[in-house]
N, C-alpha and C positions, 0 to 999 in steps of 0.2 A: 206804166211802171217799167223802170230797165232793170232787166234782167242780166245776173252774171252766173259763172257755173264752174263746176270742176268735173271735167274729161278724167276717167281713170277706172278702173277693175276694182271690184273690193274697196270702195271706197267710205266704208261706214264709218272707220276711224276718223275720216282726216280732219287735220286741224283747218284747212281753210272756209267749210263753212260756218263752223262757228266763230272761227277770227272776223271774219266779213261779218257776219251779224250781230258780235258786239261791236264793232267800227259802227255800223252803221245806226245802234241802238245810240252808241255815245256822242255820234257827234249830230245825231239827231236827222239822220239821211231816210227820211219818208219816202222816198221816192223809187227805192230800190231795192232788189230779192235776190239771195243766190239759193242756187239749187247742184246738188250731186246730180251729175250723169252716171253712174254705175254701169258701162257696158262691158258684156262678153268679149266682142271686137269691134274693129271699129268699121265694121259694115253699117251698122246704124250712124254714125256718125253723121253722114248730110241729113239723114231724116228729122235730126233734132234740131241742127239748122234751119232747113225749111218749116217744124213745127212750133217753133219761138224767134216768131217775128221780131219781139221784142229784146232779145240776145244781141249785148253791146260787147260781151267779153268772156270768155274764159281760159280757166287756169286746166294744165295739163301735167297729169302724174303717172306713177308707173303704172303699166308697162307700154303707156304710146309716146313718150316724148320723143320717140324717132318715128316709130312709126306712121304719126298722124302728118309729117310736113310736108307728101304726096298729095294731100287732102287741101291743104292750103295755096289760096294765090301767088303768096308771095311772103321774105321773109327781112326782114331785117338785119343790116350787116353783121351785127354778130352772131347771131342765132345763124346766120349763113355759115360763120368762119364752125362754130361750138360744133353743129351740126344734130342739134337739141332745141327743143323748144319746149316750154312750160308754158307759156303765156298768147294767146291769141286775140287779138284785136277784130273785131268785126267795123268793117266802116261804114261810111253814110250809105254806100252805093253796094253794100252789102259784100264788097271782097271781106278775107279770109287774110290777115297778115300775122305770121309768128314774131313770137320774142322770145328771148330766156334773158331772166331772170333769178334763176341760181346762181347763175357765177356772181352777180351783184350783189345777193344775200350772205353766200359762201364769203365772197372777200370780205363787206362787212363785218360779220360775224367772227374771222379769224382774225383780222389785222390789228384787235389790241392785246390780242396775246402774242406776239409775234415779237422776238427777239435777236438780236443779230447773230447768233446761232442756229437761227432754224434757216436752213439753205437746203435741206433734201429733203423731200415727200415720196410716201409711197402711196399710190390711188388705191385700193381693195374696191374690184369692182369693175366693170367696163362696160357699164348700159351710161342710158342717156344721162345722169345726173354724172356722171363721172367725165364726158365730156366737159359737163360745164367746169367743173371743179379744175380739170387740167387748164382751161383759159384761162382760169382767176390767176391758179398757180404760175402760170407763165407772164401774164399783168404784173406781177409781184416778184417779177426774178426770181422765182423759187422752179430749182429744176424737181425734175418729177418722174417717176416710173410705176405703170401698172401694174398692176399684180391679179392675174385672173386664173381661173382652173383651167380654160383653154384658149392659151393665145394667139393671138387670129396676126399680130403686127410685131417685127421686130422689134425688141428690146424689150416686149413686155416680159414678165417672170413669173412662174407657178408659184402656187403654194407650198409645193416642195422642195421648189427650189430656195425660198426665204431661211437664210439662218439668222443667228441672234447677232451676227457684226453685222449684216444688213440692216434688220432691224437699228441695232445701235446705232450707222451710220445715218439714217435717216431720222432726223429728226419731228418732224410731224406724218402724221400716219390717219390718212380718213378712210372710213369705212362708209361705200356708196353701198353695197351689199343689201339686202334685203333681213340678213340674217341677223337674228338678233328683236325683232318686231312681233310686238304683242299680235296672235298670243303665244308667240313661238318663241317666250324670253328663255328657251334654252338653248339658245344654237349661238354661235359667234364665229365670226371668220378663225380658222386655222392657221394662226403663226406663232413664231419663237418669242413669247410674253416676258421673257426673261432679259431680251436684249431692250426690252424700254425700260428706261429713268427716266430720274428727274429733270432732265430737260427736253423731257418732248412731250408732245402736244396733242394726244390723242381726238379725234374730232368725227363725230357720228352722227352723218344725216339721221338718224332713226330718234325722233324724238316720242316715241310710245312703245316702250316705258322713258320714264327720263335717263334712268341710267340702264344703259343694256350691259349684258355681261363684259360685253368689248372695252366698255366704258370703267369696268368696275373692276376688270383685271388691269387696265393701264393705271389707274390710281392706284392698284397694289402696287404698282412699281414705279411710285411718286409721281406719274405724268400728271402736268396740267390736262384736265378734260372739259372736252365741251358739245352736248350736245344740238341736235336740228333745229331748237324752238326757235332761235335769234335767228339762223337765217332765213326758215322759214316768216319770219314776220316781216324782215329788211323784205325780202322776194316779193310777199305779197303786195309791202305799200307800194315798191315799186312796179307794179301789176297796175296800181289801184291809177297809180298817175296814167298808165301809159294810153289805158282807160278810157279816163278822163281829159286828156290833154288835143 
């Protein structure tokens, strides 16, 4: 039986092992099981490797997507450049090789809303998934700046420093943040809600609940919204190939 898995803390919610186990209900993949790792840190992590021989892959979420690529042989060129990884590869000969595939699902997921007005992005956020997010964004000619509560890198911007012509001037706006995620659907990143319309594109990894506050306040001020279910599904098939391949 090959075994896959998802690497991450608190992971009762997530949507990937149930996506994998209807995939593999529908298209009728006998052969194969995914299982949640749930760990504290990732001190356990080789012990789960050496105690599932049968472990061809898993998927990695918050909060090791940086963390774990010490842990790892080796990485894939862009998982190198992102500096992130979701995705791990186990091979015949038993190495350890990263991928990300966020940035693959993020751009799918964004690129049919996307109009020749959306030219600035502001990231909310600066853990791993936001790396990926800035690659895409730069994939796409779309300039981009973070926005975090303590920034570590020039040019990124507080929370308090955001006004509502920022806001305005930027027209897509993703929330990597945590905030916002059942069952904590009262919290939402802290910015000027006032400076989004209708031409921008509000986009919230947090797909549980469907709509978070973030989501629910940019539709009060016309924006197209879109939450994490579509990229999370692009990500995973593309997990599923790399897999598989």
């Amino acid at each position: 039986m090959r075994k896959f898995g998802l690497i991450g803390k608190n992971i009762s919610y997530s949507f990937s092992k149930s996506f994998f186990e209807r995939k593999f209900e529908k298209e009728g993949v006998v052969d194969a099981s995914y299982t949640n790792f749930d760990i504290e840190d990732l001190d356990t992590f080789p012990s789960i490797i050496t105690n599932n021989p049968e472990l061809l892959g898993l998927n990695v979420t918050i909060p090791y997507k940086e963390q774990i690529i010490p842990y790892l042989d080796t990485l894939n060129k862009k998982a190198k450049k992102i500096g992130a990884i979701n995705t791990i590869k186990i091979t015949k000969n038993g190495k350890l090789k990263g991928y990300n595939t966020d940035y693959y699902g993020f751009k799918k997921a964004l690129k049919p809303l996307l109009k020749f007005k959306h030219k600035r992005a502001l990231i909310l956020g600066t853990g791993g998934a936001s790396k990926a997010i800035a690659f895409a964004l730069k994939s796409m000619d779309i300039d981009y700046q973070f926005v975090s509560r303590k920034p570590s890198k020039k040019g990124q911007l507080t929370y308090n420093a955001l006004t509502e012509d920022i806001i305005s001037t930027h027209q897509i706006i993703i929330n990597c943040t945590p905030l916002g995620t059942y069952p904590n659907v009262d919290q939402f990143p802290d910015i000027p809600y006032n400076g989004i319309g209708k031409n921008h594109i509000a986009f919230d990894l947090i797909y549980n609940p469907e709509q978070t506050l973030f989501l629910k306040k940019a539709l009060a001020q016309k924006a197209t919204i879109i939450n994490g279910s579509k990229m999370l599904k692009h990500q995973a098939k593309k997990a599923w190939s790399i897999w598989n391949k």
